[in-house]
N, C-alpha and C positions, 0 to 999 in steps of 0.2 A: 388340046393337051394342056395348055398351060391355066386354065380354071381346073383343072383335074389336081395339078400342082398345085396351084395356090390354095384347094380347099383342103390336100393334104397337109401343107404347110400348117394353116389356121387351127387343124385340129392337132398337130403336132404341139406346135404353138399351147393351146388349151391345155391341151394333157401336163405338158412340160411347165408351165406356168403355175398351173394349179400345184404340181407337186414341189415345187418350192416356195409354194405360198401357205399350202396349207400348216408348214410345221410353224410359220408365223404367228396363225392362228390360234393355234394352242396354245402359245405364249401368251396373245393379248387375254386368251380367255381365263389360264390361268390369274392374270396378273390382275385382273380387271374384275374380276367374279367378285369378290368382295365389296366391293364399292356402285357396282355399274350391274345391279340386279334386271334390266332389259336388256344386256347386254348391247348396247347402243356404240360403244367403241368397236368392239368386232362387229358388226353388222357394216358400219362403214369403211373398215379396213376388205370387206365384202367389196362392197360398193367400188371400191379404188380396184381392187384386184379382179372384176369385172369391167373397170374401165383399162386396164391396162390387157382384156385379153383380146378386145373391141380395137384398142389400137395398133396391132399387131394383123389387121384384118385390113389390107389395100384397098377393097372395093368399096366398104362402105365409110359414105358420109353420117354418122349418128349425131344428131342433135333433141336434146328436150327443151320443149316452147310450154311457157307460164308454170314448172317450178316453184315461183315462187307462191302460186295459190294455196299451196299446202303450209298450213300455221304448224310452226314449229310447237312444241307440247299439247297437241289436239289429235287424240283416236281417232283416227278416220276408218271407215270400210274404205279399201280403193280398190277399185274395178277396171278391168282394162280385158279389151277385146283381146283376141290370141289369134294370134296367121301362123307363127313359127316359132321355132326352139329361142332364135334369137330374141326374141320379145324379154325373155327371162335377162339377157346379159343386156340391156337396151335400158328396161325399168329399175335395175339397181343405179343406173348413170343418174336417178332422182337426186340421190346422196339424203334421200329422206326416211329417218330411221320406221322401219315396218317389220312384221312376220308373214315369211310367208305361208300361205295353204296351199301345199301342194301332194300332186301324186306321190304313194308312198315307194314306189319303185326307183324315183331321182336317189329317194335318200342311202342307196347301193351303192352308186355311183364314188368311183375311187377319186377322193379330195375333196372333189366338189360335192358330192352326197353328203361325204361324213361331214363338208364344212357346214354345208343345212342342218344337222344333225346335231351339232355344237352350236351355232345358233339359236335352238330351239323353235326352228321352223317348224308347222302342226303337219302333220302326215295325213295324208287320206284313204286310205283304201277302197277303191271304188264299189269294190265285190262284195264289200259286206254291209251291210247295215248297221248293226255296231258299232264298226268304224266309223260311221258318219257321227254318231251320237258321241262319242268318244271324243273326234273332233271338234262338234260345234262345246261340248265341255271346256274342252281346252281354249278353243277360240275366246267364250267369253269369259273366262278367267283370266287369257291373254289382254283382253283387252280392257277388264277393269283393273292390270297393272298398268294400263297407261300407256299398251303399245295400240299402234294402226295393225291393219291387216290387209296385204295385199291378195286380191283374188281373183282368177279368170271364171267370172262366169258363164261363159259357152260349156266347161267343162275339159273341153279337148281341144285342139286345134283345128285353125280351119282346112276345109279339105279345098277348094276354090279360090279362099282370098275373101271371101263376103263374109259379113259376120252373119252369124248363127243368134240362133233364140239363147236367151238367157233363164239360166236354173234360178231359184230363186234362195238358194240360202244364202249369199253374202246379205242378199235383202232384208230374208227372215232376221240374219243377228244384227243388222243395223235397229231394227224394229225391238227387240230383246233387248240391246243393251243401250240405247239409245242414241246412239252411234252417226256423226255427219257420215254423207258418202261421198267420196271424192273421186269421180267418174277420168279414164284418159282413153283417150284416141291411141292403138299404135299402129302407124302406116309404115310401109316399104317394107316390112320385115319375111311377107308372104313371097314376095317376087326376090327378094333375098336369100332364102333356103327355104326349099318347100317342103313337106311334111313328108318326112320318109326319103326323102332324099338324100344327095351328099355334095354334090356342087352348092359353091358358092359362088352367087353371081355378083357381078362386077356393075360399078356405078350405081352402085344405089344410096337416095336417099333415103334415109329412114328417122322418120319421126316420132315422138313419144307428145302429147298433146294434153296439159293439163284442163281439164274443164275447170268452169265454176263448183268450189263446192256444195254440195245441198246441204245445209242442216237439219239439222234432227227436225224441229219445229216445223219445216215445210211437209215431213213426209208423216209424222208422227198418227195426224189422223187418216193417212190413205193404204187403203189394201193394199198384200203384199204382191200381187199380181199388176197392181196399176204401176208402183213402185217401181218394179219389174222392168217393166213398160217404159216407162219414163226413164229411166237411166239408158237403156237398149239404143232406144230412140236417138237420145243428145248424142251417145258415141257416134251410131249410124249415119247422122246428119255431118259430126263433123268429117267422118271417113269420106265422106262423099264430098268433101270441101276442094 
């Protein structure tokens, strides 16, 4: 009974959180839009407002190790394995300003949808094609303004807990726009909510795991499959750490 409570609590919590945060939001975006064209000030008022709904959550321990690999004013592709919904509130705790790519159905989502939205997070629509092309537009437009891009290559989450093959378009637009990639581990989040579930379990550690960044230079002359390959690989290795 009482993980039944406490996961109703945490998503009370969420809801209730987000909607006094979001009208925050508007403010920084209004105030900020003129001066702060990535918007980089709301994206971290993000970041604080995903660390404060993390802290409102008794079971889990979240911490991110090496941080500081990621060079403050350098685009990065950043990649990150997916086990659970929490992996999204875990990678904002970076406090490293990025966009994210994500499924277009989040951006519904009352608060926290429209706050992706106002962000200008890039939207994906799985179902069509289009969409993709639409997206990778946006992406690199996003990102010769200077922003990173954060993106789960598996696509979906995992169903097991084991990471899954990686698609390869974060790949393709590191290779297109010449783009470092900055690869992260995220452990415990699987055994923390699992996909389609509604408990949240109790005592978990959960890690967020900065790799070494690649540079553009190292991967410049290798196929986008080996590429692929090699990023999959370093996450996999360190999950199995």
């Amino acid at each position: 009974l009482i993980p039944v409570i406490v996961s109703l609590y945490f998503r009370i919590s969420l809801f209730t959180i987000s909607a006094i945060l979001f009208p925050v939001s508007c403010l920084i975006w209004l105030f900020t839009l003129p001066f702060d064209k990535n918007l980089i000030l709301l994206h971290q008022f993000t970041c604080l407002w995903s660390s404060i709904i993390l802290a409102t959550n008794p079971y889990w321990n979240t911490k991110i190790i090496g941080k500081e690999k990621a060079e403050r004013g350098k685009a990065y592709i950043i990649v990150s394995n997916h086990q659970s919904g929490a992996d999204i509130l875990v990678l904002f705790k970076l406090f490293f300003p990025f966009k994210w790519v994500a499924k277009k159905g989040l951006f519904i989502i009352p608060f926290v949808g429209w706050n992706m939205a106002l962000n200008r997070y890039i939207s994906l629509d799985r179902s069509r094609g289009r969409s993709k092309r639409m997206m990778i537009d946006k992406a690199v437009a996003s990102i010769k303004n200077g922003n990173s891009l954060m993106i789960f290559p598996e696509g979906t989450r995992s169903k097991d807990g084991q990471i899954q093959s990686f698609k390869s378009g974060a790949f393709r637009l590191a290779k297109e726009t010449g783009s470092p990639i900055l690869p992260i581990a995220v452990k415990g989040t699987f055994h923390a909510i699992k996909k389609g579930g509604f408990i949240i379990h109790k005592n978990q550690d959960i890690r967020a795991v900065v790799l070494d960044p690649i540079p553009f230079e190292m991967i410049k002359d290798m196929e986008i499959h080996e590429i692929t390959v090699k990023v999959h690989d370093l996450i996999k290795n360190e999950l199995g750490r």
